[in-house]
Residue frames as qw, qx, qy, qz and C-alpha x, y, z in Angstrom:
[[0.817, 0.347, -0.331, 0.319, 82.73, 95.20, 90.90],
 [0.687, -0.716, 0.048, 0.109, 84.99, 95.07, 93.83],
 [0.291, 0.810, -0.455, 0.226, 88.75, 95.88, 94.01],
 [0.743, -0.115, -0.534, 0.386, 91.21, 93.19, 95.40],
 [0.181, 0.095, -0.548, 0.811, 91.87, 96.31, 98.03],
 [0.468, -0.326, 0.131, -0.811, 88.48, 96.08, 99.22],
 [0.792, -0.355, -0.273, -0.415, 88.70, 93.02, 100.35],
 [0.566, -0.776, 0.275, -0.049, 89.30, 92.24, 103.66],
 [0.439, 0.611, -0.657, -0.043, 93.14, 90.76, 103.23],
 [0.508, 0.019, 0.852, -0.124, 91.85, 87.17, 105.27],
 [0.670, 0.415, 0.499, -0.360, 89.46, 87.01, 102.45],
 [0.373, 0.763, -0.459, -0.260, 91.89, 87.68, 99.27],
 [0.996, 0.061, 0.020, -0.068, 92.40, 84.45, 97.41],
 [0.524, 0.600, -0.533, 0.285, 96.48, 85.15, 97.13],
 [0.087, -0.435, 0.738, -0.509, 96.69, 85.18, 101.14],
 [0.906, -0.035, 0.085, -0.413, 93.92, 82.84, 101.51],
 [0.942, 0.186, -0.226, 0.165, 96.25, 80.14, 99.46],
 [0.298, 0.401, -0.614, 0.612, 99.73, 81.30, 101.63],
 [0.429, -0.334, 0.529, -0.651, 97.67, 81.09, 104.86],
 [0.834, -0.014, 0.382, -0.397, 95.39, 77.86, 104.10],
 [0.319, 0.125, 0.842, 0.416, 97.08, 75.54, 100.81],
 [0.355, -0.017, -0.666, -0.656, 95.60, 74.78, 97.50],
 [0.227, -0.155, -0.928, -0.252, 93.73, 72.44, 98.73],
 [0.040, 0.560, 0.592, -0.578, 91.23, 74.72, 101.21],
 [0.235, 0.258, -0.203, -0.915, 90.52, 77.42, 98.27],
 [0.590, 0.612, 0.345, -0.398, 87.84, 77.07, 95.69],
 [0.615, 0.328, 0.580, 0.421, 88.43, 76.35, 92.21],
 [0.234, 0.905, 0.222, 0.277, 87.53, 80.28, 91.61],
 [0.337, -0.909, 0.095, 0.226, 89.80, 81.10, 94.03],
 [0.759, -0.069, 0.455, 0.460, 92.42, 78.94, 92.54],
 [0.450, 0.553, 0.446, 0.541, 92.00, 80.43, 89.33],
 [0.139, -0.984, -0.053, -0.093, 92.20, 83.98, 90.46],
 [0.505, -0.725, 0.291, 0.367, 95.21, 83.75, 91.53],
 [0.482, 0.135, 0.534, 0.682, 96.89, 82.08, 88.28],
 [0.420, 0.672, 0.413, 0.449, 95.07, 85.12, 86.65],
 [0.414, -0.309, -0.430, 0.741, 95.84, 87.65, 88.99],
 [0.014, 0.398, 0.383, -0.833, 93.66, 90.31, 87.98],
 [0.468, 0.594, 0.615, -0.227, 90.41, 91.22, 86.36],
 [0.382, 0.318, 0.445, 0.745, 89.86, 93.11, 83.63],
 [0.000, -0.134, 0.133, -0.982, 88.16, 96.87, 83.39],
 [0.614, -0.216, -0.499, -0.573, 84.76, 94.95, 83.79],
 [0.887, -0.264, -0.336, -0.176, 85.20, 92.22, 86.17],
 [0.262, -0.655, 0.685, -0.181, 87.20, 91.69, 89.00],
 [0.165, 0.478, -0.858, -0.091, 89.13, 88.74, 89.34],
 [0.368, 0.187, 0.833, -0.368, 86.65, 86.57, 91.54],
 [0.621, 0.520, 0.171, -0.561, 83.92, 87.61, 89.17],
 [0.392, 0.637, -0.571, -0.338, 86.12, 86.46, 86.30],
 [0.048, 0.324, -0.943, 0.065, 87.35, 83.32, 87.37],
 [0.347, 0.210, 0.739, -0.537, 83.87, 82.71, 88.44],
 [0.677, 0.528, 0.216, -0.465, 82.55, 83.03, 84.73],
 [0.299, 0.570, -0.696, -0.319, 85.39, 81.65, 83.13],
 [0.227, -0.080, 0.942, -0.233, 85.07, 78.17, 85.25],
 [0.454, 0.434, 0.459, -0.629, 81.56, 78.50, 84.18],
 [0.557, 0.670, -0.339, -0.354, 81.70, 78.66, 80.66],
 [0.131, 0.360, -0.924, 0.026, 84.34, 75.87, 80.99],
 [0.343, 0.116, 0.752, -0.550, 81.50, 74.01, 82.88],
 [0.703, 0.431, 0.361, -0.435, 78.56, 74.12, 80.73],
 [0.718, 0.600, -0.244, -0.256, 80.94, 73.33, 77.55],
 [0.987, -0.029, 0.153, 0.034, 82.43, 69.82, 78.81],
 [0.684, -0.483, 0.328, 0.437, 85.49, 71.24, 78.48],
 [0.509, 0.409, 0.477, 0.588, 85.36, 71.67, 74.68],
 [0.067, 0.937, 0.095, -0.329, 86.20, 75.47, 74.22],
 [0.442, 0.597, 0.270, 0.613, 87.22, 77.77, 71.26],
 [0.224, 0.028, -0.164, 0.960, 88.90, 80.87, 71.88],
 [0.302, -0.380, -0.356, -0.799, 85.41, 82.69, 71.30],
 [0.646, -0.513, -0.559, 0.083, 83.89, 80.88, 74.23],
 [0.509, -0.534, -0.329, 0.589, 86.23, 82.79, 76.66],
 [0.053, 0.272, -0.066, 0.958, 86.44, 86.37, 75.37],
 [0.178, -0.624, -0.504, 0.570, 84.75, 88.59, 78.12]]
């Protein structure tokens, strides 16, 4: 699991979207930001990256239970 202060701060999805728009990010990145930070498991990229997932393989149709981590 990585720390937002290990990565390089071009590659951090907050300055990523103030340097490039919405519309250059990823969907994970996107979502990283609105969450702004992982959890004691997952960092934020990792998160956003398994939340989008989940969202993904259930067509949209999610119960709370789907997203607990």
């Amino acid at each position: 699991m990585r720390k937002i202060h290990e990565i390089p701060l071009d590659q951090r999805p907050r300055e990523r979207l103030l340097a490039l728009g919405a519309a250059n990010l990823a969907d994970e990145e996107l979502l990283a930001v609105v969450l702004g930070r992982g959890t004691k498991n997952n960092d934020v990229l990792s998160l956003s990256a398994r939340l989008l997932s989940v969202i993904d393989s259930r067509n949209g149709d999610l119960s709370v239970s789907d997203l607990s981590v």
